[in-house]
C-alpha positions in Angstrom: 24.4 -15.2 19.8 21.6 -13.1 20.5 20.0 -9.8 19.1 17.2 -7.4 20.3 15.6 -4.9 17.8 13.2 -1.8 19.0 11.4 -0.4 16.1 9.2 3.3 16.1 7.5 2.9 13.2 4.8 4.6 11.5 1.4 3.5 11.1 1.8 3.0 7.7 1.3 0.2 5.0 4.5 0.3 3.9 6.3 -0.4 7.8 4.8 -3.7 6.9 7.5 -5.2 4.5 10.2 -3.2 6.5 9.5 -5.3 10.0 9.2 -8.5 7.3 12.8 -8.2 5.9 14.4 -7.1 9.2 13.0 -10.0 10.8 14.2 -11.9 7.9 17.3 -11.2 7.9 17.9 -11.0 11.9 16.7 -14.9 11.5 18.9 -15.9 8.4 22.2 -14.4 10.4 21.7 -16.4 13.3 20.9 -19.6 10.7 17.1 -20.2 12.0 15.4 -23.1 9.9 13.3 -21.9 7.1 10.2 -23.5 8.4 10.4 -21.3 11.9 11.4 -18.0 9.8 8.4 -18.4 7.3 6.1 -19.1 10.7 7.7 -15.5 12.5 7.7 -13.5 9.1 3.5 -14.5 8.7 3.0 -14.2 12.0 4.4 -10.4 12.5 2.8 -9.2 9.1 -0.6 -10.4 10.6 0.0 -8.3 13.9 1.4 -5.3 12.3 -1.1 -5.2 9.8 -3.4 -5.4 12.3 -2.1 -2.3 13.8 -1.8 -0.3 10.6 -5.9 -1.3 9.9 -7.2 -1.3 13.5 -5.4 1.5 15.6 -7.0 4.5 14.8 -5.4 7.7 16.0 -1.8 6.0 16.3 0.5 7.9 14.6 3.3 5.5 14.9 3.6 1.8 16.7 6.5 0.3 18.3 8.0 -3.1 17.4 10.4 -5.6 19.7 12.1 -8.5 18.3 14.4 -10.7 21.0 15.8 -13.1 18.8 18.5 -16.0 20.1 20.0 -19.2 19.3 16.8 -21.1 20.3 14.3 -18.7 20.3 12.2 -15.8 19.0 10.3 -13.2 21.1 8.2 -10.4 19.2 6.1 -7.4 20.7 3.7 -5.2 18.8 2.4 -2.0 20.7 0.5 0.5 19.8 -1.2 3.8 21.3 -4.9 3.0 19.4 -8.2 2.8 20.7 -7.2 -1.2 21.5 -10.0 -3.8 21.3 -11.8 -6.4 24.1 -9.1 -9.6 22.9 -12.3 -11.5 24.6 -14.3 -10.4 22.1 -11.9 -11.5 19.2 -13.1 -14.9 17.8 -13.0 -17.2 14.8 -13.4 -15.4 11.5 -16.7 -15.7 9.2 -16.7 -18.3 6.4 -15.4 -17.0 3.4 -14.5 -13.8 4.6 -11.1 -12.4 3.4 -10.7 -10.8 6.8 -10.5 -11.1 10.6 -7.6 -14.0 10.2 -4.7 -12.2 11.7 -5.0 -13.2 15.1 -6.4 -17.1 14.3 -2.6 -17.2 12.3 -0.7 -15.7 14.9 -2.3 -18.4 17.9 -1.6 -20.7 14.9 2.2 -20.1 14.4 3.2 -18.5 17.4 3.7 -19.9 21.2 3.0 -18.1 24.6 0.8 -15.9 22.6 -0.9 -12.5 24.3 -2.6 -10.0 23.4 -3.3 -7.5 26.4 -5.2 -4.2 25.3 -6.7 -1.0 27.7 -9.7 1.2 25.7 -7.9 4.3 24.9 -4.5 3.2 25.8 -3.6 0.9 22.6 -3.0 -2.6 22.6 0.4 -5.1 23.3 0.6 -8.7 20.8 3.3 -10.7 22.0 4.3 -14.3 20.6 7.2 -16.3 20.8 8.6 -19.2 18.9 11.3 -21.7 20.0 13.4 -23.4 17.2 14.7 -27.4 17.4 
């Protein structure tokens, strides 16, 4: 079995928790193990938060999940000012910030993060289950 998911959202806190329990419960119906769901769930709050904090001037952002048998494929695009992923690198000590992207490399597989000045930004990730 196999399902794909395209969400407009808006650039709002509360899109958040709404991507959280569709993912959730796009993962549970296909009977994913609870270690890969927790791993997805963390890892698209982090980028989706990301865009609700960063992307300035987006009114809404768009969210892809691809999820099968053996595994997950998520997208997070947005129209905001994007950001130099080059630039993007290990967060300060004892800051309570700047962690999103470490956890999303940390959880996620084939992870990319393309993004044009002006023109928003793309985070993909992917996770394959056992």
């Amino acid at each position: 079995m196999r399902m794909t998911v395209r969400l407009d959202l808006p650039r709002e806190a509360g899109s958040v928790p709404t991507v959280r329990r569709l993912l959730r419960s796009t993962l549970a119906v296909l009977r994913i193990d609870h270690e890969a769901q927790d791993d997805l769930e963390i890892a698209v709050t982090e980028a989706c938060s990301n865009v609700v904090r960063h992307a300035t001037g987006a009114d809404m952002f768009e969210v892809c999940l691809d999820v099968g048998d053996d595994h997950c494929s998520i997208d997070v695009l947005d129209n905001g000012p994007g950001f130099d992923p080059d630039q993007v690198g290990p967060s300060k000590a004892g800051s309570e910030s700047g962690r999103g992207l470490e956890l999303i490399k940390a959880l996620g597989e084939n992870v990319r993060m393309h993004s044009v000045p002006r023109n928003g930004s793309l985070i993909h990730f992917e996770k394959s289950f056992a």
